[in-house]
C-alpha positions as CSV (number, residue, x, y, z in Angstrom):
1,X,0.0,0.0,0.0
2,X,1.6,3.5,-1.0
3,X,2.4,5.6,1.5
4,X,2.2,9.9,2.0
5,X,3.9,12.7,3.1
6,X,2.6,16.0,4.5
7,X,5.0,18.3,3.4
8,X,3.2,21.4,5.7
9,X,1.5,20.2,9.1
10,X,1.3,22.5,12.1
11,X,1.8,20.1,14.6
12,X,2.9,22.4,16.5
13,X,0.0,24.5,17.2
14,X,-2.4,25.1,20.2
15,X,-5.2,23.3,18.8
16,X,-3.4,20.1,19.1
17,X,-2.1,20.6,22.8
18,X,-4.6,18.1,24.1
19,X,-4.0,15.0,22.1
20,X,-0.8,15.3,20.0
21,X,0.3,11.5,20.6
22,X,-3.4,10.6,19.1
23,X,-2.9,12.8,16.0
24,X,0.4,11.5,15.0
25,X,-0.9,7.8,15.7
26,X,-4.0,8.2,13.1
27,X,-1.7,10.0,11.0
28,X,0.9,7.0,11.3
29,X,-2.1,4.6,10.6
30,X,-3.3,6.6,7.4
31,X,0.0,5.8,6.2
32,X,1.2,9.3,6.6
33,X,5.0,7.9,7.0
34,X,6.8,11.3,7.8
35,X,5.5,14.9,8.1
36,X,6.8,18.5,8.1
37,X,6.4,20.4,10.8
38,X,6.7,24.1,9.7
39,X,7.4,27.0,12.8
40,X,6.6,30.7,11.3
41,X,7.6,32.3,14.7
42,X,9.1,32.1,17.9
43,X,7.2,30.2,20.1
44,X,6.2,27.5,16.9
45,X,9.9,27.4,16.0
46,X,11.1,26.2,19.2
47,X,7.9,23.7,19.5
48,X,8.8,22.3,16.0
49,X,12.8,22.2,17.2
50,X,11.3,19.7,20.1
51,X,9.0,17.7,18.1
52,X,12.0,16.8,15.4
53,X,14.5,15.4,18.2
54,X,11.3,13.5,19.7
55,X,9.6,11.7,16.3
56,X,12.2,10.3,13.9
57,X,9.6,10.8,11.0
58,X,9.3,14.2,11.7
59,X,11.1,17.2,10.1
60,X,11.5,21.2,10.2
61,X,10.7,24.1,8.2
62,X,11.6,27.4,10.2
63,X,11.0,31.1,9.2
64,X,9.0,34.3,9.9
65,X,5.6,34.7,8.5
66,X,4.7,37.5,6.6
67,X,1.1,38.6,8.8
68,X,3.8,38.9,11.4
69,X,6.9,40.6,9.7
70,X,6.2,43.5,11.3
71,X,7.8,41.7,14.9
72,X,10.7,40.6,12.6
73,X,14.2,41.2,14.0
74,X,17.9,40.8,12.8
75,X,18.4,38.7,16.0
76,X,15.6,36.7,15.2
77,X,17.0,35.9,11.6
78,X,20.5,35.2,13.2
79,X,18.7,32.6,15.9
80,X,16.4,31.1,12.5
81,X,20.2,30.8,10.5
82,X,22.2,28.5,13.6
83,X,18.6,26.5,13.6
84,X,19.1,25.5,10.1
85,X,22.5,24.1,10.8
86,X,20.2,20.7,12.4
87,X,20.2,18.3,9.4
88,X,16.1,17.5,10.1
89,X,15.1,21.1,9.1
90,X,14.9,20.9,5.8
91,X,13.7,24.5,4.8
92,X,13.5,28.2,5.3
93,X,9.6,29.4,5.8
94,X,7.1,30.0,5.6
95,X,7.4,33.4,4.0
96,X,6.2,35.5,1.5
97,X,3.8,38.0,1.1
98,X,0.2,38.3,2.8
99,X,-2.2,40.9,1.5
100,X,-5.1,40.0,2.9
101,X,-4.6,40.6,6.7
102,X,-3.1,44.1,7.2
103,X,-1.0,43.4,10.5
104,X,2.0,43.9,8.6
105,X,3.1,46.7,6.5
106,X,3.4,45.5,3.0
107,X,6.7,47.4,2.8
108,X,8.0,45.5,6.2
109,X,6.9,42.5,4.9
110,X,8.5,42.6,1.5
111,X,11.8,43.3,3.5
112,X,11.6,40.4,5.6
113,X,10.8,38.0,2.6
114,X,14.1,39.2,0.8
115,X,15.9,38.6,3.8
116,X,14.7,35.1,4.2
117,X,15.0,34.2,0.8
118,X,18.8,35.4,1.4
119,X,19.1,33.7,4.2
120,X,17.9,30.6,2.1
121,X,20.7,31.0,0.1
122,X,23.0,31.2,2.6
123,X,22.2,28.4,4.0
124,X,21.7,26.4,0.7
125,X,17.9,25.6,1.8
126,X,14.9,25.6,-0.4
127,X,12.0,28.4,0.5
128,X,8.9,27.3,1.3
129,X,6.2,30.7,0.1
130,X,3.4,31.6,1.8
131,X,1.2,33.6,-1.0
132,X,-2.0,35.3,-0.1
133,X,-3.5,38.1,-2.7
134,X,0.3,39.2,-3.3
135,X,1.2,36.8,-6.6
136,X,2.7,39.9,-8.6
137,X,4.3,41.0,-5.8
138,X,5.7,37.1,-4.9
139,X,7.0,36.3,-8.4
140,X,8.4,39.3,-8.9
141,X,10.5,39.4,-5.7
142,X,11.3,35.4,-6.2
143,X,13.0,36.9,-9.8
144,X,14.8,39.7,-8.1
145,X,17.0,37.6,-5.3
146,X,17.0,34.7,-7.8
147,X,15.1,32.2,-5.5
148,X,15.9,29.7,-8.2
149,X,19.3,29.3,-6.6
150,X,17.6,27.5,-4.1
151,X,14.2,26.1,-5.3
152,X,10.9,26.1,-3.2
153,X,7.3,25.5,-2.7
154,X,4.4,27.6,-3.2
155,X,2.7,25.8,0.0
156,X,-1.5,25.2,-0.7
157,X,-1.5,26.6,-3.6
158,X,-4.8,28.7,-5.1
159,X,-3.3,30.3,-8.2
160,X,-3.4,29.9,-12.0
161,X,-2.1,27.5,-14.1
162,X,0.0,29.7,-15.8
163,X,1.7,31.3,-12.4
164,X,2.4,27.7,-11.5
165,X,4.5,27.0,-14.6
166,X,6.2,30.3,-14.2
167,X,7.1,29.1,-10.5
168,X,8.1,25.6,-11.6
169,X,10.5,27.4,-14.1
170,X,12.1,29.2,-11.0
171,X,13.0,25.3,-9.6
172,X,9.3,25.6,-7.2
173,X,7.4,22.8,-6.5
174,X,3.6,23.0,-6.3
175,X,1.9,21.7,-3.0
176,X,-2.2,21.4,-2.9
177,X,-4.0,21.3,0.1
178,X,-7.5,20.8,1.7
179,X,-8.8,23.6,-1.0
180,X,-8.1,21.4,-4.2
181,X,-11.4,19.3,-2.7
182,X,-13.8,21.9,-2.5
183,X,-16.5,22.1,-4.7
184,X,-16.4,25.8,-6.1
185,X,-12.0,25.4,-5.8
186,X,-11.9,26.4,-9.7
187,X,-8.1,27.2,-9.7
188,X,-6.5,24.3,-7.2
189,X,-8.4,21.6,-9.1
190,X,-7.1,23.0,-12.9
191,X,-3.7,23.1,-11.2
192,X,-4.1,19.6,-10.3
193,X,-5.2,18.5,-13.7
194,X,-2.7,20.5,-15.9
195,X,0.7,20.3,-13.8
196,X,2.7,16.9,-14.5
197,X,2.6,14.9,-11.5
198,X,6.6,15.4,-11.0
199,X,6.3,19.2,-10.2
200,X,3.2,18.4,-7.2
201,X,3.6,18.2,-3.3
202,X,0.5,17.0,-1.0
203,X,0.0,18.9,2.5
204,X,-2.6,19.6,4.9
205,X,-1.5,23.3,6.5
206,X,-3.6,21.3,9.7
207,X,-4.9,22.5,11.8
208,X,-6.4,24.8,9.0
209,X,-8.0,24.1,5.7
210,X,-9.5,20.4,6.3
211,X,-10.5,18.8,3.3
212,X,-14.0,17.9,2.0
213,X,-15.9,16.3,4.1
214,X,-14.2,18.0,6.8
215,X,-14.1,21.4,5.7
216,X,-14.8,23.6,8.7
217,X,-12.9,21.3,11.2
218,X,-9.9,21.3,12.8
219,X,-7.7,19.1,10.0
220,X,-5.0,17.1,11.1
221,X,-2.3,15.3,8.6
222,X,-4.0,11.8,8.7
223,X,-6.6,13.8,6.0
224,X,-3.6,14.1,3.5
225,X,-4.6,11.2,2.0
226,X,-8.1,13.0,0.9
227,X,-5.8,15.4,-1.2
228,X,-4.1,12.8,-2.9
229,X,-7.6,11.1,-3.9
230,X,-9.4,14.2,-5.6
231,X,-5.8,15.1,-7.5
232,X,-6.1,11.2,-8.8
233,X,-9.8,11.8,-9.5
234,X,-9.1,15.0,-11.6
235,X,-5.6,13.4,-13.6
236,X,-7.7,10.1,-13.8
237,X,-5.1,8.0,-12.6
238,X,-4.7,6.2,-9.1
239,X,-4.4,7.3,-5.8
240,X,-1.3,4.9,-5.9
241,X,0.2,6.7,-8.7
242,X,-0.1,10.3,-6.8
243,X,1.1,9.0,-3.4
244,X,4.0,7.3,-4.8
245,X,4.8,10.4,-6.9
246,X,4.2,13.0,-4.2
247,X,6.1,11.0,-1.8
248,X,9.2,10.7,-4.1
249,X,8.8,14.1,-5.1
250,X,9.3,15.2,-1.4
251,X,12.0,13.3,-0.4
252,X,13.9,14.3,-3.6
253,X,12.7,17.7,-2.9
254,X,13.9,18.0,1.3
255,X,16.9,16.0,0.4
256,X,14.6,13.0,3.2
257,X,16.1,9.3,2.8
258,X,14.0,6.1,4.4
């Protein structure tokens, strides 16, 4: 039976304070065979720094998120860049841009995401974006500091076809979430049709963005498998196929071995 990985899980969040062993069990028993655990801040950082020296199947992703680039610091960059020296974090982010909620200057914000994206670089790890109503904005910067040195993912992806092979010409990978399953998803679920298996991650973003029939609930990763069923239903090919693939894809991609 193939086997997934969540390339995006915030197993580090509140919501899962109560029952955390349970999660990763049903996860474990979904065949969800190793997860990445992504800390956008202080406090998720160092949770997500603990949860990679407890699980062996677990990994890191570490950065500053853009709705909160405004509490960005040079220290905090410095502390993020001797994290990245552990060989289970496995990427810089999330990052990017965020339009939507206004916390954060959009000027601040573009700074920070330049600064991770050199950091990236520095480091020689791959980005992982974080795009909300700020596409232009994202590619354009991504050109700019030459992200392509490094390669990335555009994590849950909701944009056009045609921004998705621009990214996958800048060396990104294309991760689909929860939203690829809902009904009026237009975007997500042409994406999953139209881009060749080989560029595509899977990921839940749980807690947030459950997939149909759980849309509204708190997700967790063992739902990844949901993602990986409606992308097979829209290439017309197995669920098999798409796990194996995605699951290749990622460990090529984070540089994982069994």
């Amino acid at each position: 039976m193939a086997s997934y990985i969540d390339t995006h899980v915030h197993l580090n969040a509140d919501q899962y304070d109560e029952d955390l062993k349970e999660v990763i069990n049903r996860a474990l028993e979904a065949k969800v065979e190793k997860m990445v655990v992504v800390g956008f801040d202080r406090k998720t950082i160092e949770r997500a720094m603990k949860l990679i020296e407890e699980y062996d199947f677990l990994y890191a992703v570490i950065g500053w998120h853009p709705v909160d680039a405004i509490d960005c610091t040079d220290e905090e960059l410095e502390w993020i860049e001797k994290l990245a020296a552990h060989p289970k974090v496995v990427g810089i982010g999330e990052t990017g841009l965020d339009y939507y909620w206004d916390k954060s200057p959009k000027d601040i914000q573009q700074y920070w995401f330049r600064k991770q994206i050199q950091l990236a670089q520095k480091v020689n790890l791959p980005i992982i974006i974080h795009n909300r109503d700020a596409t232009g904005d994202v590619v354009r910067i991504l050109r700019e500091e030459n992200a392509a040195s490094v390669g990335g993912i555009m994590h849950c992806y909701g944009g056009s076809v045609e921004t998705a092979r621009e990214c996958i010409g800048m060396n990104f990978m294309i991760s689909l979430g929860g939203p690829v399953t809902f009904k009026n998803a237009r975007q997500p679920k042409e994406v999953a049709k139209e881009i060749p298996l080989e560029y595509l991650l899977i990921e839940t973003d749980a807690p947030y963005l459950a997939p149909h029939p759980h849309r509204g609930k708190r997700n967790e990763p063992s739902l990844v498998p949901l993602v990986a069923e409606e992308i097979a239903r829209l290439k017309e090919i197995s669920v098999e196929e798409v796990a194996t693939m995605t699951t290749k894809n990622a460990k090529r991609f984070f540089k994982i071995s069994d």
